[in-house]
C-alpha positions as CSV (number, residue, x, y, z in Angstrom):
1,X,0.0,0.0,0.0
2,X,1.3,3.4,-0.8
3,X,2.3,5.9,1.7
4,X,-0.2,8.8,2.2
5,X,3.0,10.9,0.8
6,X,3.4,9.0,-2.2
7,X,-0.2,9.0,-3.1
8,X,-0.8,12.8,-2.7
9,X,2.2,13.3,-4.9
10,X,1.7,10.7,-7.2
11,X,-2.1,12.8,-8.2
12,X,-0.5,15.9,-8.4
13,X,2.0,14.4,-11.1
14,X,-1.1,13.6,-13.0
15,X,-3.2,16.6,-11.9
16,X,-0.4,18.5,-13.2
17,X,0.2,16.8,-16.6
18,X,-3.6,17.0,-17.4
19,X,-3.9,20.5,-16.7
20,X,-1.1,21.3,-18.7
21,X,-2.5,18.9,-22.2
22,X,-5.7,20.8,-20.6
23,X,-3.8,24.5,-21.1
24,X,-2.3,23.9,-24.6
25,X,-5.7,22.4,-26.2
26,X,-7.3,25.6,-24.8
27,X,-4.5,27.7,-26.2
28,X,-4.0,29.0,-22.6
29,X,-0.8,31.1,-21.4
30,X,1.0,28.8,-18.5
31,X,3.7,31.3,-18.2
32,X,1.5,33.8,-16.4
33,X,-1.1,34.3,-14.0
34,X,-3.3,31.6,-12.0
35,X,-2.3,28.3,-14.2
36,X,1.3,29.2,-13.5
37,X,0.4,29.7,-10.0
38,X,-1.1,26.0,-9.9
39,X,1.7,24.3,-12.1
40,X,4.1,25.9,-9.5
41,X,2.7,24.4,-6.6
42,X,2.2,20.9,-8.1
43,X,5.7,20.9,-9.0
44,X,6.8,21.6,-5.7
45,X,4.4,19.0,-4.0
46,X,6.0,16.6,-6.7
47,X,9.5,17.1,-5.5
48,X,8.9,17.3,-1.9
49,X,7.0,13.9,-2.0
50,X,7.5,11.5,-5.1
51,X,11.3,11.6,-5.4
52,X,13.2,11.1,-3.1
53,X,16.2,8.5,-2.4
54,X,18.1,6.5,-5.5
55,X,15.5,8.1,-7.8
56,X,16.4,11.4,-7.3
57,X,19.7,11.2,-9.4
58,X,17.4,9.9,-12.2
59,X,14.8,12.9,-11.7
60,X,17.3,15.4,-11.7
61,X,19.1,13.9,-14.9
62,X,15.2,13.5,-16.4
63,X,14.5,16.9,-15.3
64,X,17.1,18.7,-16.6
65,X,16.8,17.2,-20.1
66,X,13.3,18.1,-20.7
67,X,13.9,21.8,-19.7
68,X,16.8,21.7,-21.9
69,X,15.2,19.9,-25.0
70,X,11.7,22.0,-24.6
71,X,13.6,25.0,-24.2
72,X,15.8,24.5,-28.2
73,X,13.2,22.7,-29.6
74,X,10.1,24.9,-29.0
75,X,12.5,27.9,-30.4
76,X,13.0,25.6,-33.9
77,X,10.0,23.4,-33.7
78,X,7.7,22.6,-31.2
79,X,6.3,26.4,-31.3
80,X,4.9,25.3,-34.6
81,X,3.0,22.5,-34.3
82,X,-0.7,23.6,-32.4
83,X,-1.2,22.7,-28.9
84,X,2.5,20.9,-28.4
85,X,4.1,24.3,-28.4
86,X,1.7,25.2,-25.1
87,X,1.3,22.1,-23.7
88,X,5.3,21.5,-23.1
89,X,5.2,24.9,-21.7
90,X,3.1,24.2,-19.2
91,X,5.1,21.1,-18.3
92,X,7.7,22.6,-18.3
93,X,6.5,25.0,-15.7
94,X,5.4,22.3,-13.8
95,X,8.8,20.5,-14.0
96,X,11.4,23.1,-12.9
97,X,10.3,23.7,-9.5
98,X,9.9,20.2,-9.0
99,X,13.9,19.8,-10.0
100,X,14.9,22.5,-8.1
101,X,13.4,20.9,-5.0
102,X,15.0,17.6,-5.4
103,X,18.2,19.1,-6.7
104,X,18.0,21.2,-3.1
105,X,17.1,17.7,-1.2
106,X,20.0,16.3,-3.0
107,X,22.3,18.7,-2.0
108,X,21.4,18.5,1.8
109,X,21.3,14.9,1.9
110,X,25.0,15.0,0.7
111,X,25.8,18.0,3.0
112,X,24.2,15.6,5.9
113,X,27.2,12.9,5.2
């Protein structure tokens, strides 16, 4: 059985990721105002309780590729195609904060040693 942790993360990882397919269909702006807000604070519930451990090295590595790739390929090509363009931003959004959490648990766990 899951801990209660786990399974509150575990629906704002999906939460997230729908609103965000939800926010490029709609042609919505996830950069700014209230759906930024919410992407925000889902990231940061998803990196304060789904990764933690031996999976945070593969979250961080995960992480940082998918800012990196969205980032060069929504300036050459993802920006093109309807809805992918909007949707990735709004993962994207979602995504960073959540790295930057576990990158900061990582970081103290190793200071702890």
């Amino acid at each position: 059985m899951a801990k209660k942790g786990n399974l509150v993360g575990a629906w704002a990882f999906l939460i997230g990721v729908i609103l965000a397919v939800i926010i490029g269909i709609l042609q919505l702006s996830a950069t700014e105002g209230v759906y930024a807000i919410i992407l925000i604070i889902l990231g940061i519930i998803i990196g304060l309780l789904n990764v933690a451990g031996p999976e945070s090295k593969e979250f961080l590595i995960a992480g940082a590729i998918l800012v990196i790739v969205s980032g060069m390929g929504g300036q050459a090509y993802l920006s093109e195609i309807p809805f992918v363009g909007e949707i990735i931003k709004a993962l994207v959004v979602m995504f960073v904060p959540a790295t930057i959490v576990v990158a900061l648990k990582s970081v103290f766990a190793i200071a702890k040693k």
